[in-house]
PyMOL Python script that loads the backbone (N, CA, C, O; Angstrom):
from pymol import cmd

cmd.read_pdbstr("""\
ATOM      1  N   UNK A   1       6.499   1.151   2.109  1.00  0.00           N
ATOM      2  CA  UNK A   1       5.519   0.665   3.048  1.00  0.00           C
ATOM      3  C   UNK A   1       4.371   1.666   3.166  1.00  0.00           C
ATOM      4  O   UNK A   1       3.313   1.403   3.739  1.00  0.00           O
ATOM      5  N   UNK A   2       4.649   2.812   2.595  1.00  0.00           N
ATOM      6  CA  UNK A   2       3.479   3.990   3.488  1.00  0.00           C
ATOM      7  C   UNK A   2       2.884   3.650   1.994  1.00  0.00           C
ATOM      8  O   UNK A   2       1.754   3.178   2.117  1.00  0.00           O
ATOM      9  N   UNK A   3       3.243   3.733   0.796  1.00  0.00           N
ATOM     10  CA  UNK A   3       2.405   3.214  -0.350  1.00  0.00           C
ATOM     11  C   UNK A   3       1.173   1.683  -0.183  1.00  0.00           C
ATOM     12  O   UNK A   3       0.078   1.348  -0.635  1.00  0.00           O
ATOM     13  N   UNK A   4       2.269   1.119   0.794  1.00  0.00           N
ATOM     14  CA  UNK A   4       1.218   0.116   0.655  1.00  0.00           C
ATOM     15  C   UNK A   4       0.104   0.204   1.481  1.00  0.00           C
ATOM     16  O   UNK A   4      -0.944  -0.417   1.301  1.00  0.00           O
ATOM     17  N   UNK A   5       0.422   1.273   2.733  1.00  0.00           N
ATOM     18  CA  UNK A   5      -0.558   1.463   3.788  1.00  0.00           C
ATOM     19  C   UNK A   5      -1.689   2.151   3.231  1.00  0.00           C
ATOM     20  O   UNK A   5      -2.866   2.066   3.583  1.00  0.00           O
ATOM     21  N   UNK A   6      -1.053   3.019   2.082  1.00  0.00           N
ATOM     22  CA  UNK A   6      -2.046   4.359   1.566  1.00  0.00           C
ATOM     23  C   UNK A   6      -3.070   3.104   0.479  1.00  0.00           C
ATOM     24  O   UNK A   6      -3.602   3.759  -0.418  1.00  0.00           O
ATOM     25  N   UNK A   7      -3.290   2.196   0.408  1.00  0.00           N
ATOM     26  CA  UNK A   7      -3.552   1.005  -0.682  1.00  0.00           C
ATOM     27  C   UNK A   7      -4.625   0.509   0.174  1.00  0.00           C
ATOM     28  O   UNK A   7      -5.837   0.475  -0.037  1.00  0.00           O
ATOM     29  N   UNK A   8      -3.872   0.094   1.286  1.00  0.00           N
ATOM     30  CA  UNK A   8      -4.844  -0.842   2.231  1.00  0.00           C
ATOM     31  C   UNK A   8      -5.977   0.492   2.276  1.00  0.00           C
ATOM     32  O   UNK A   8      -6.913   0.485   1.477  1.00  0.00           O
ATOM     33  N   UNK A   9      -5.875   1.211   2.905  1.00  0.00           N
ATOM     34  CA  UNK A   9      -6.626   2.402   3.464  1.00  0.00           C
ATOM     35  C   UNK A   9      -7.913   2.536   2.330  1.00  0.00           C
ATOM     36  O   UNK A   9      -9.067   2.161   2.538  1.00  0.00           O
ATOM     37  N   UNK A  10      -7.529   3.009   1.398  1.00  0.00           N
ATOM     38  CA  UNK A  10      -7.966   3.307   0.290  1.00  0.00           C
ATOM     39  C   UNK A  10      -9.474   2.315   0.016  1.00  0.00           C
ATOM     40  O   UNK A  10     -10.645   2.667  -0.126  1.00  0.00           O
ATOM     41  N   UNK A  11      -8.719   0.742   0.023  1.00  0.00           N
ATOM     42  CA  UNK A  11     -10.052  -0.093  -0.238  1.00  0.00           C
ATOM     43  C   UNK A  11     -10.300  -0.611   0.368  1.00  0.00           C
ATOM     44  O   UNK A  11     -11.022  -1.577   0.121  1.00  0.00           O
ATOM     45  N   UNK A  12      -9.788  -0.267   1.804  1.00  0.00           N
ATOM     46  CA  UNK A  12     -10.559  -0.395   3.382  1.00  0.00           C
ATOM     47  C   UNK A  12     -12.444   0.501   3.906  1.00  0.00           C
ATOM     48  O   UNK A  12     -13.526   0.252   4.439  1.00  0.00           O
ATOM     49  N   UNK A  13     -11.392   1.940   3.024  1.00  0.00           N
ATOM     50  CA  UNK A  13     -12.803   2.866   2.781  1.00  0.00           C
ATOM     51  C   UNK A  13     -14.020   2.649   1.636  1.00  0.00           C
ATOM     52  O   UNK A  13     -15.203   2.979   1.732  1.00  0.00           O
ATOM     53  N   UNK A  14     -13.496   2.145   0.789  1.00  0.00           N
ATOM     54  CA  UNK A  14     -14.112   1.846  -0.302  1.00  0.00           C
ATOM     55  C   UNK A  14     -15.120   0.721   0.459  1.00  0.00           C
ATOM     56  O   UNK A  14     -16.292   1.048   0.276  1.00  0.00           O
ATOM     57  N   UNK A  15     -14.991  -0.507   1.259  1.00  0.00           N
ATOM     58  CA  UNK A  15     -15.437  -1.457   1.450  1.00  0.00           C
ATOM     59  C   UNK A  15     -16.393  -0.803   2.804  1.00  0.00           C
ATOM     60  O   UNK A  15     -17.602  -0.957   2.976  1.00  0.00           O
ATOM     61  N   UNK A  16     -15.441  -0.052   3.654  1.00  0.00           N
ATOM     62  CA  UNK A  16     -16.617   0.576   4.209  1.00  0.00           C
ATOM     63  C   UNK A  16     -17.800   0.942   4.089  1.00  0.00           C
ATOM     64  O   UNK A  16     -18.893   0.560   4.509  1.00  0.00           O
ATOM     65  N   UNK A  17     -17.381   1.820   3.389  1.00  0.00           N
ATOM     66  CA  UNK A  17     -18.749   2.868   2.464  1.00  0.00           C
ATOM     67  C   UNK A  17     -19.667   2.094   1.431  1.00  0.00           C
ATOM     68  O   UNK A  17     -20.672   2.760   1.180  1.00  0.00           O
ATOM     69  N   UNK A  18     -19.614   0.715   0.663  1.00  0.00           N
ATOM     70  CA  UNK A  18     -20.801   0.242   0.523  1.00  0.00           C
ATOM     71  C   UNK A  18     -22.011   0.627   0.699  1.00  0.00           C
ATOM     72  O   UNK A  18     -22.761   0.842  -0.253  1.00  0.00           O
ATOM     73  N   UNK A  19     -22.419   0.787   2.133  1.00  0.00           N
ATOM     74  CA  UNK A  19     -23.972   1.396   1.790  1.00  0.00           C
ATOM     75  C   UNK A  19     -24.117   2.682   1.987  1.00  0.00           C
ATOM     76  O   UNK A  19     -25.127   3.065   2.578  1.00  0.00           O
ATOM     77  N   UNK A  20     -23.169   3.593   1.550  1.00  0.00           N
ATOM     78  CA  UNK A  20     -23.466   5.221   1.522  1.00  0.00           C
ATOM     79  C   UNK A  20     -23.744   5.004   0.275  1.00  0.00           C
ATOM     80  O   UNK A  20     -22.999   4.567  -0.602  1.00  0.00           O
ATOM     81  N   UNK A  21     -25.182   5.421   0.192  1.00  0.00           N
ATOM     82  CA  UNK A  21     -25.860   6.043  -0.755  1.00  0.00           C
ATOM     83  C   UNK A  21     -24.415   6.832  -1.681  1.00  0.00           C
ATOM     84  O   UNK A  21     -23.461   7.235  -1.015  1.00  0.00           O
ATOM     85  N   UNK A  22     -24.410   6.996  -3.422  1.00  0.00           N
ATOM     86  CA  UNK A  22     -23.827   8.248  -3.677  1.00  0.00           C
ATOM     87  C   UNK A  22     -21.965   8.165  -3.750  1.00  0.00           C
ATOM     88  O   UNK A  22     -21.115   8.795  -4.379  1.00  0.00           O
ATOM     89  N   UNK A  23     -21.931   7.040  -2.751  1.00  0.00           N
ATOM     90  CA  UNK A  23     -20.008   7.267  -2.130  1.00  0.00           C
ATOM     91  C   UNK A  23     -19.567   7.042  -3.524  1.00  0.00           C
ATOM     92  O   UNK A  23     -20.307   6.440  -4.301  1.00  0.00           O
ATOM     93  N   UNK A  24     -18.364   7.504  -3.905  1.00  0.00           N
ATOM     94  CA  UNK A  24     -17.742   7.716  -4.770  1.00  0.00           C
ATOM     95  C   UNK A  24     -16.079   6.739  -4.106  1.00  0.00           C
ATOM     96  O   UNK A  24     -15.523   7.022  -3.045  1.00  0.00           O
ATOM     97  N   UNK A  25     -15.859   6.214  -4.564  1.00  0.00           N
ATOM     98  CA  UNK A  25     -14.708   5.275  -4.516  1.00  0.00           C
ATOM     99  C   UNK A  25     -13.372   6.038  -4.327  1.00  0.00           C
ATOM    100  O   UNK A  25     -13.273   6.827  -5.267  1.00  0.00           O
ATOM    101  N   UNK A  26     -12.383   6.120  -3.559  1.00  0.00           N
ATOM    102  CA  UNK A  26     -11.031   6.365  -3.662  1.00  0.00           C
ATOM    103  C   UNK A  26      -9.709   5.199  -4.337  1.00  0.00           C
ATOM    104  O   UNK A  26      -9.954   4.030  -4.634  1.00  0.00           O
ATOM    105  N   UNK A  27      -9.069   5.504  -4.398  1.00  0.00           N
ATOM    106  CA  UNK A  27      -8.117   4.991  -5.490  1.00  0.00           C
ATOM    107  C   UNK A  27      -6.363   6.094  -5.036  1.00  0.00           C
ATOM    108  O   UNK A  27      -5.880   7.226  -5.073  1.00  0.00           O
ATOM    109  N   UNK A  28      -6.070   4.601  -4.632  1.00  0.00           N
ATOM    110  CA  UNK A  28      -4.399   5.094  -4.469  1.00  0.00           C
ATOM    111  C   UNK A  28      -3.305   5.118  -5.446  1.00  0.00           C
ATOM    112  O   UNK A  28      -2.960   4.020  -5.881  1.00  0.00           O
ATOM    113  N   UNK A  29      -2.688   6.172  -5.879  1.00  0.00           N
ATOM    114  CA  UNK A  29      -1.545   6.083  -6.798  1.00  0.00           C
ATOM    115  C   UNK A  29       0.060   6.070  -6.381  1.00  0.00           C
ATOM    116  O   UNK A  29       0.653   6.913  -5.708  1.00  0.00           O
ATOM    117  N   UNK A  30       0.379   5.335  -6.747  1.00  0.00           N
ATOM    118  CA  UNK A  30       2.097   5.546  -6.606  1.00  0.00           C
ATOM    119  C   UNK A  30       2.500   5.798  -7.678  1.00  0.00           C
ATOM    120  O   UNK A  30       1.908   5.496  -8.715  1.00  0.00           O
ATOM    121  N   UNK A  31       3.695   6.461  -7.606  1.00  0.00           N
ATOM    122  CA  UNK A  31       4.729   7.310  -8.568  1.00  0.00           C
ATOM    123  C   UNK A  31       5.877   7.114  -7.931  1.00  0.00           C
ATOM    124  O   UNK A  31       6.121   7.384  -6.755  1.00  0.00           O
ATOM    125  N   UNK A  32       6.772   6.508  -8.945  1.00  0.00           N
ATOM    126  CA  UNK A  32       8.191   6.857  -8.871  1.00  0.00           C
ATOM    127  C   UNK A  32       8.717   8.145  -9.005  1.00  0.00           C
ATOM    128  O   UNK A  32       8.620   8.694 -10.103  1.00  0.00           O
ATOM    129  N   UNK A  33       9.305   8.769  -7.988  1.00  0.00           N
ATOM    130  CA  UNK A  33      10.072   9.608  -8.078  1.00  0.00           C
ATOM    131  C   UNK A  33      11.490   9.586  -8.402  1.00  0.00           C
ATOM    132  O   UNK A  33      12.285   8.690  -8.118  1.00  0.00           O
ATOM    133  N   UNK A  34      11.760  10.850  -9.130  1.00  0.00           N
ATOM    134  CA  UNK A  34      13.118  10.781  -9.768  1.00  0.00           C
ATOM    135  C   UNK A  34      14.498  10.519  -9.313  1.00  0.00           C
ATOM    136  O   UNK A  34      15.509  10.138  -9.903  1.00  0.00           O
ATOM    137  N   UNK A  35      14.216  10.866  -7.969  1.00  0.00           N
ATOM    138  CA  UNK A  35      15.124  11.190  -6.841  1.00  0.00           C
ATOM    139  C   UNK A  35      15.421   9.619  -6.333  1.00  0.00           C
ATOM    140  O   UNK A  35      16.484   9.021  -6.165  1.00  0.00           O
ATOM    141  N   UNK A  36      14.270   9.280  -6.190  1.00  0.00           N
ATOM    142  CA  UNK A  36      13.828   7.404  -5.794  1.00  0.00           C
ATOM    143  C   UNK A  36      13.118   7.403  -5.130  1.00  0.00           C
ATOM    144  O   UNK A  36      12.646   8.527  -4.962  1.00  0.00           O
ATOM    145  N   UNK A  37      12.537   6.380  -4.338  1.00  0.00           N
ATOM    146  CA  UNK A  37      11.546   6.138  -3.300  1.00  0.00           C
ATOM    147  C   UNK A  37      10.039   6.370  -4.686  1.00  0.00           C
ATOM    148  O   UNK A  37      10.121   6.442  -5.912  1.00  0.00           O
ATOM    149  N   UNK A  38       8.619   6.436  -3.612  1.00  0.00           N
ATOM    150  CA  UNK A  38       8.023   6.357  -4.300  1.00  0.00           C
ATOM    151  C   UNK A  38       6.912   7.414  -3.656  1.00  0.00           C
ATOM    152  O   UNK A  38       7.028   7.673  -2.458  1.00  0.00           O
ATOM    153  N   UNK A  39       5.709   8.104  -4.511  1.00  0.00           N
ATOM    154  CA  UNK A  39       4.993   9.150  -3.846  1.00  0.00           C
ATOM    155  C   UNK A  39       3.759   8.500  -4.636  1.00  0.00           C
ATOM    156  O   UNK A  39       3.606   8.066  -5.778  1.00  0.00           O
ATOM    157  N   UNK A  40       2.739   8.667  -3.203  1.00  0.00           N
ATOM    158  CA  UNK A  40       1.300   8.024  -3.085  1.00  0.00           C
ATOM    159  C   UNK A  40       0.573   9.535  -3.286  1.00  0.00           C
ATOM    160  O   UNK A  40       1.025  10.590  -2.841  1.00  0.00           O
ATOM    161  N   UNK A  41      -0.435   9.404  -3.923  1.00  0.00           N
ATOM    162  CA  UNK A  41      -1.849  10.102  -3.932  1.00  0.00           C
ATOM    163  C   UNK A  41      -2.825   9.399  -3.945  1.00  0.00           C
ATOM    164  O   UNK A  41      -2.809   8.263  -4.419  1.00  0.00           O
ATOM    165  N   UNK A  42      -3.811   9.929  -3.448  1.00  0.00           N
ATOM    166  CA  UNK A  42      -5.434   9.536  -3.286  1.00  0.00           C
ATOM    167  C   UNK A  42      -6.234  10.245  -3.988  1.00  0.00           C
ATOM    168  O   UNK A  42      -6.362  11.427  -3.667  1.00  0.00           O
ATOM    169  N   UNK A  43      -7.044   9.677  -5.223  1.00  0.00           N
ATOM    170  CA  UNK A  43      -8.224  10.629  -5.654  1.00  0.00           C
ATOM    171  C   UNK A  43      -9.417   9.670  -5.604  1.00  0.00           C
ATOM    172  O   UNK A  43      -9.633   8.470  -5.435  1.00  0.00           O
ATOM    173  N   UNK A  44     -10.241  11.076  -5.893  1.00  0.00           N
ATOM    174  CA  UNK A  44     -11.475  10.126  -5.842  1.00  0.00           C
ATOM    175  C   UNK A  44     -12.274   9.788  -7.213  1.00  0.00           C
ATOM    176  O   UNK A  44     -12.469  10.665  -8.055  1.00  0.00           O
ATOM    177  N   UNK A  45     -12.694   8.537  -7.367  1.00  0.00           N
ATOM    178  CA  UNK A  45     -13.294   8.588  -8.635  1.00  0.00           C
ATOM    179  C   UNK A  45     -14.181   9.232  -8.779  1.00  0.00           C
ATOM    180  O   UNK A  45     -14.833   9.643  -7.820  1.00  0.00           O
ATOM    181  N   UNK A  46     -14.593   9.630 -10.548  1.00  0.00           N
ATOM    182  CA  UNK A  46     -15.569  10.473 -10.526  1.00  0.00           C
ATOM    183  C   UNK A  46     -16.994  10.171 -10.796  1.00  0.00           C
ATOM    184  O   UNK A  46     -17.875  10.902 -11.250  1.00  0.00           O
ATOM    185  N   UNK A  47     -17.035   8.638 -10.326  1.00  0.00           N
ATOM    186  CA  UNK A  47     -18.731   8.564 -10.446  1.00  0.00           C
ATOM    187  C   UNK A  47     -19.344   7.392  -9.042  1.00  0.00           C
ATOM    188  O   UNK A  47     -18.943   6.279  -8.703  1.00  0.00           O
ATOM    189  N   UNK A  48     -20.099   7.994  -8.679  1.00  0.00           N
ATOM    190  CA  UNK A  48     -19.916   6.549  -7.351  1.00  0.00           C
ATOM    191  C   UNK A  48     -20.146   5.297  -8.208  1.00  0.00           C
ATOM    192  O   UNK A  48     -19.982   5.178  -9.422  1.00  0.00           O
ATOM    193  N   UNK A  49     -20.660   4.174  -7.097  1.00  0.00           N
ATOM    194  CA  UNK A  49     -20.171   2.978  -7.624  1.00  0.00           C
ATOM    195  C   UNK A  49     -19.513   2.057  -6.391  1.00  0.00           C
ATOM    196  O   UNK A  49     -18.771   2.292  -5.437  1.00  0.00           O
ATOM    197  N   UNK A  50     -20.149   0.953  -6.901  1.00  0.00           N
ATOM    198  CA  UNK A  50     -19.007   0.008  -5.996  1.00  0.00           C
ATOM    199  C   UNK A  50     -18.490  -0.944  -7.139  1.00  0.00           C
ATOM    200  O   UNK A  50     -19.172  -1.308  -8.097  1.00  0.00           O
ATOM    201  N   UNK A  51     -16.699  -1.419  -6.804  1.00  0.00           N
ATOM    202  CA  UNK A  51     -16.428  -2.890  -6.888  1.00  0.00           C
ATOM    203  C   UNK A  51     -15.581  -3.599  -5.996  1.00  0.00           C
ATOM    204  O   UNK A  51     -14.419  -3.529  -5.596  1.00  0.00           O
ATOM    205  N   UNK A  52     -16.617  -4.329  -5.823  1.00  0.00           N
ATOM    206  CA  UNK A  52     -15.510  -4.998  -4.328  1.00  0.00           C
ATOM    207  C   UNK A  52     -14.762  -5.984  -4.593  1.00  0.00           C
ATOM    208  O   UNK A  52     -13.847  -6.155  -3.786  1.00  0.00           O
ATOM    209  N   UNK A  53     -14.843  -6.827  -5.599  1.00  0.00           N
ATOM    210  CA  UNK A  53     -14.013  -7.480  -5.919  1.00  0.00           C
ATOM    211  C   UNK A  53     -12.595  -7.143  -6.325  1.00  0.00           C
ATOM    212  O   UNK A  53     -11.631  -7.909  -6.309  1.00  0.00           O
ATOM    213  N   UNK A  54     -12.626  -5.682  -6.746  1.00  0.00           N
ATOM    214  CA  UNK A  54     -11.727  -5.133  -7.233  1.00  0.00           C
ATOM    215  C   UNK A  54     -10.617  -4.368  -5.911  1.00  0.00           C
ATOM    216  O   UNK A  54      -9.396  -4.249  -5.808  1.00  0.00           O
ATOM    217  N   UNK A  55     -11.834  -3.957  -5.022  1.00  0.00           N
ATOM    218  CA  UNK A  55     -11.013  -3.503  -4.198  1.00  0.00           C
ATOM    219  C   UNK A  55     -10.642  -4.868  -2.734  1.00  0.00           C
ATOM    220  O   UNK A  55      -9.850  -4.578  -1.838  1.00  0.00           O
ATOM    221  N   UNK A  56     -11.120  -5.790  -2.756  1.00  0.00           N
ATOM    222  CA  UNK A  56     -10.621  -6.995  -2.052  1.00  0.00           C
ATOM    223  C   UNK A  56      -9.169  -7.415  -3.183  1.00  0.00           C
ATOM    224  O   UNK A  56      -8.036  -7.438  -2.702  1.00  0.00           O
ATOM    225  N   UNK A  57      -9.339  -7.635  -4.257  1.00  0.00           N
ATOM    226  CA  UNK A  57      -8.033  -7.744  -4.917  1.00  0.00           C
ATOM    227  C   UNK A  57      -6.693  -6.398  -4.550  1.00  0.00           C
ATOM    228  O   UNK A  57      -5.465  -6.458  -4.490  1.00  0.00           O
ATOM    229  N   UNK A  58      -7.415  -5.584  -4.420  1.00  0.00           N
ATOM    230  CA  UNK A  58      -6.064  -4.422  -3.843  1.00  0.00           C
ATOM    231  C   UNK A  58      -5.399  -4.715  -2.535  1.00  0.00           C
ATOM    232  O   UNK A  58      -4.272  -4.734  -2.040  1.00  0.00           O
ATOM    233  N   UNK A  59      -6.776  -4.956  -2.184  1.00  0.00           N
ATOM    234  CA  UNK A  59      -6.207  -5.264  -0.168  1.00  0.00           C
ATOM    235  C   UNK A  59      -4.895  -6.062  -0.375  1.00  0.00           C
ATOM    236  O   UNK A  59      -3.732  -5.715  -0.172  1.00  0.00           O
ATOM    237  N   UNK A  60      -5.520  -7.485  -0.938  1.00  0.00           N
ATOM    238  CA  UNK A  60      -4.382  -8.231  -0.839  1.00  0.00           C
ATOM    239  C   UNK A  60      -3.463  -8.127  -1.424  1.00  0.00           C
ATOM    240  O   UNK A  60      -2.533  -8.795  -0.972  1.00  0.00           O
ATOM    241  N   UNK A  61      -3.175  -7.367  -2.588  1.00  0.00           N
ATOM    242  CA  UNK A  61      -1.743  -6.787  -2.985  1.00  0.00           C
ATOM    243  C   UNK A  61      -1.315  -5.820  -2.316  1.00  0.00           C
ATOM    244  O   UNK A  61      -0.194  -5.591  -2.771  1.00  0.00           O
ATOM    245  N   UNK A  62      -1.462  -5.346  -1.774  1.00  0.00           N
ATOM    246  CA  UNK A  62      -1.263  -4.106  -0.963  1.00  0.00           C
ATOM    247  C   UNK A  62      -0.487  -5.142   0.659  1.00  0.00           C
ATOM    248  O   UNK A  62       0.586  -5.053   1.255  1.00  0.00           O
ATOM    249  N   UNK A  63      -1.638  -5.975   0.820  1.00  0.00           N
ATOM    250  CA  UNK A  63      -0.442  -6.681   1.923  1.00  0.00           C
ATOM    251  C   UNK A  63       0.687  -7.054   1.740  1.00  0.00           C
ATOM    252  O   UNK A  63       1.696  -6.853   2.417  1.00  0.00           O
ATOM    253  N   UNK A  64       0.439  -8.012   0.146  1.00  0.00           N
ATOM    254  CA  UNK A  64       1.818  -8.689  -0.233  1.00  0.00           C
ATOM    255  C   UNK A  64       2.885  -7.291   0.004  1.00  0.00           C
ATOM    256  O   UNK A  64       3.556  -7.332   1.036  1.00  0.00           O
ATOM    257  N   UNK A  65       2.968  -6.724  -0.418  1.00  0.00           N
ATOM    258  CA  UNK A  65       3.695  -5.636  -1.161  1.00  0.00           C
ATOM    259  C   UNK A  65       4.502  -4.721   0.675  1.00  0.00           C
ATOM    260  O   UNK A  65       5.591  -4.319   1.087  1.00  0.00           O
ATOM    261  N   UNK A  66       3.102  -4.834   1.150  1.00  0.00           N
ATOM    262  CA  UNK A  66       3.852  -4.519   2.724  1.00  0.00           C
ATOM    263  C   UNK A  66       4.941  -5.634   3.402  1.00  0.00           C
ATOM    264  O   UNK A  66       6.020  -5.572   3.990  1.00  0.00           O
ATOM    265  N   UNK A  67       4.005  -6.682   2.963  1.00  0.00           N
ATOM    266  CA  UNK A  67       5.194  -7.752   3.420  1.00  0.00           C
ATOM    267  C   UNK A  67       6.357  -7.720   3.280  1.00  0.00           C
ATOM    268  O   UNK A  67       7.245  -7.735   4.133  1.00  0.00           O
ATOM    269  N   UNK A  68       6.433  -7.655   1.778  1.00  0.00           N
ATOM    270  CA  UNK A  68       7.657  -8.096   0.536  1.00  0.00           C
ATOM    271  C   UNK A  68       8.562  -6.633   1.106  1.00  0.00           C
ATOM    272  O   UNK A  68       9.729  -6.646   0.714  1.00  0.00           O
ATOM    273  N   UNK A  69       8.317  -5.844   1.655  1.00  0.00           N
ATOM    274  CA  UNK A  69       8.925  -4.549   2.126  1.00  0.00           C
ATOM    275  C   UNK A  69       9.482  -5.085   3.389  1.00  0.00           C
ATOM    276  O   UNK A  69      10.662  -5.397   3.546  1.00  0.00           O
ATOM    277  N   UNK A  70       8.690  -5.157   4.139  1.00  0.00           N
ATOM    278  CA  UNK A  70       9.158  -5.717   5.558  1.00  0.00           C
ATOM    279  C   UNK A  70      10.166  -6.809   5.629  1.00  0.00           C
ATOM    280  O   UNK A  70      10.934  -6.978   6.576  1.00  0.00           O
ATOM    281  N   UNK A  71      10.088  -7.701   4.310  1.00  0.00           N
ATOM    282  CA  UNK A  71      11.037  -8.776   4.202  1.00  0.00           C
ATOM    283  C   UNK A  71      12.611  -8.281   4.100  1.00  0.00           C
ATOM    284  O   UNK A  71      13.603  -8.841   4.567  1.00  0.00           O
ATOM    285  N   UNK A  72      12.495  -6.608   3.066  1.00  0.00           N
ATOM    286  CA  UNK A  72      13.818  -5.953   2.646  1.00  0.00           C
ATOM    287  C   UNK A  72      14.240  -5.225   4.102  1.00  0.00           C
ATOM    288  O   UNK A  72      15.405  -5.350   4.479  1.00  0.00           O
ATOM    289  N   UNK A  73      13.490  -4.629   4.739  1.00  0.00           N
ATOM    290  CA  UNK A  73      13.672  -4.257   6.180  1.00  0.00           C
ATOM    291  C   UNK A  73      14.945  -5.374   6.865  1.00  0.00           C
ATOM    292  O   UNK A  73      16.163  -5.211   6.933  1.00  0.00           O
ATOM    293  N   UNK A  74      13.927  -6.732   7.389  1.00  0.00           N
ATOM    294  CA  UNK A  74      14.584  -7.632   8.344  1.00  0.00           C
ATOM    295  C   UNK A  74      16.352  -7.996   7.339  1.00  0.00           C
ATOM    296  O   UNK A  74      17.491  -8.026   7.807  1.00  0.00           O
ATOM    297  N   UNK A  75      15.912  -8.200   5.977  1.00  0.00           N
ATOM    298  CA  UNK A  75      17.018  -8.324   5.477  1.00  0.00           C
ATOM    299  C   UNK A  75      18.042  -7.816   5.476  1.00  0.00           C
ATOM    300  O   UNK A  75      19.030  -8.546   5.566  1.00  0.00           O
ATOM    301  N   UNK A  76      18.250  -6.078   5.354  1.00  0.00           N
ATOM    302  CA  UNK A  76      19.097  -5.313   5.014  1.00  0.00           C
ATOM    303  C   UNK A  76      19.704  -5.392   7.110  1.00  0.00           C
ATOM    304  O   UNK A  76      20.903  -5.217   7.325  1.00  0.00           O
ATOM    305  N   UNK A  77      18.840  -5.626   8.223  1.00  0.00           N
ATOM    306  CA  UNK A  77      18.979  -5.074   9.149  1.00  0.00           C
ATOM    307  C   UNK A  77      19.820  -6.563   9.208  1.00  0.00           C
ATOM    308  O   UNK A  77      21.001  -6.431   9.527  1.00  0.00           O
ATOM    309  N   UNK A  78      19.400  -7.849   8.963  1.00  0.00           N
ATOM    310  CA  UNK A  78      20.644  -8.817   9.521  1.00  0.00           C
ATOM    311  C   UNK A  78      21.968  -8.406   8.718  1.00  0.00           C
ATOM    312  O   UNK A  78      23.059  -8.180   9.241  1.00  0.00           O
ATOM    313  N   UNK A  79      21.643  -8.344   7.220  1.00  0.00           N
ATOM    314  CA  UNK A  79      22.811  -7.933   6.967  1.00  0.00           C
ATOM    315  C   UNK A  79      23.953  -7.176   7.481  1.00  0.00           C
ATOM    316  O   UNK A  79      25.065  -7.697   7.570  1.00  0.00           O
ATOM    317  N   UNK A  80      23.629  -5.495   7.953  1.00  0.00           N
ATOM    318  CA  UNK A  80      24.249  -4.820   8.828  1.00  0.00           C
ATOM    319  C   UNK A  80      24.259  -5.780  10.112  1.00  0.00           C
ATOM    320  O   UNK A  80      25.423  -5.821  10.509  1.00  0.00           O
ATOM    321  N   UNK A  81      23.862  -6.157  10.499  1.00  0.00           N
ATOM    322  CA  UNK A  81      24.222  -6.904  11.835  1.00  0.00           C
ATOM    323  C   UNK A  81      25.622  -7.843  11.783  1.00  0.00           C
ATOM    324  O   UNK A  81      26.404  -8.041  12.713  1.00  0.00           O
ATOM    325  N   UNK A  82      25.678  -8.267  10.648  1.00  0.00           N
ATOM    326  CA  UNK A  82      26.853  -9.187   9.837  1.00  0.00           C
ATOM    327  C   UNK A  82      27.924  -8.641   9.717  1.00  0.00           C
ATOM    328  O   UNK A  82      29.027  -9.031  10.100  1.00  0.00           O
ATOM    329  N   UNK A  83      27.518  -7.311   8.945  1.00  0.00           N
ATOM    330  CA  UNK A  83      28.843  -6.524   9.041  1.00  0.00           C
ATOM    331  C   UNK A  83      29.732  -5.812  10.154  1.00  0.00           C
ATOM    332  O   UNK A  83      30.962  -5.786  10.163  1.00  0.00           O
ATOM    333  N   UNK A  84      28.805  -5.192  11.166  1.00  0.00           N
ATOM    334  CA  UNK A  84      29.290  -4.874  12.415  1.00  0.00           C
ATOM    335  C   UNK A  84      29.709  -5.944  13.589  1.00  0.00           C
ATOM    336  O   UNK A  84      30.327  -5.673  14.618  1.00  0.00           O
ATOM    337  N   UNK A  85      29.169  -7.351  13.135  1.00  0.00           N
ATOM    338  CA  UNK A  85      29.725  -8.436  14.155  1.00  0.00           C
ATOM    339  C   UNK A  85      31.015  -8.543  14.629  1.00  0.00           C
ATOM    340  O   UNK A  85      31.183  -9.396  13.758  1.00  0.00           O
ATOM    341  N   UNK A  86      32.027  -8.496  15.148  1.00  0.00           N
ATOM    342  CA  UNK A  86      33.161  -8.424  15.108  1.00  0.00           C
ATOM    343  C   UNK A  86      33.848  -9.814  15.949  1.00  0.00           C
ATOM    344  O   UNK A  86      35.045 -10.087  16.036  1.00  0.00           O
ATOM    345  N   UNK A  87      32.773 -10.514  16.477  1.00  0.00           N
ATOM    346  CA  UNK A  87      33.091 -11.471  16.961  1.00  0.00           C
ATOM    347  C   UNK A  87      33.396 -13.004  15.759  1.00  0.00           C
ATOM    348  O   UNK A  87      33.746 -14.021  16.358  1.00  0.00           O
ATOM    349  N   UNK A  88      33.276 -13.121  14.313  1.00  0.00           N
ATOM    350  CA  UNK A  88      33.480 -13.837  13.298  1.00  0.00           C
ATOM    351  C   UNK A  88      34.768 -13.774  12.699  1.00  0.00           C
ATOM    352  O   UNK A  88      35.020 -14.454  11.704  1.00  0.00           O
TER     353      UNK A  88
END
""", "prot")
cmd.dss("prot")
cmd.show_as("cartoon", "prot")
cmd.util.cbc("prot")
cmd.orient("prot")
């Protein structure tokens, strides 16, 4: 979820900054880590520029992707709820 937050953010600013003269675009990365889970960085590109189409296409993967997380959340939590029921 914090990957997908670091996503939204990313071409939240990007869409911001439109009319700064100069702004140079950020760009979120995820990495799998070895261990598991996943690790976000932010760089910045190296030439300004806008594309907004590109970064309106992130937004909305970046929601899905929060969603589709939040979906494994409610899931795993009824599950345990299932298992500790003792009234079944």
């Amino acid at each position: 979820m914090a990957a997908a937050q670091a996503r939204l953010d990313a071409a939240a600013s990007n869409i911001a900054n439109l009319p700064t003269e100069g702004y140079r675009r950020v760009q979120a990365r995820a990495e799998a880590e070895p261990s598991g889970g996943v690790r976000t960085r932010t760089e910045r590109l190296p030439e300004p520029g806008s594309d907004v189409a590109a970064d309106q296409v992130e937004q909305r993967m970046a929601a899905g992707a929060f969603v589709a997380n939040l979906k494994v959340f409610q899931a795993a939590d009824r599950m345990l709820g299932r298992l500790l029921d003792t009234d079944a």
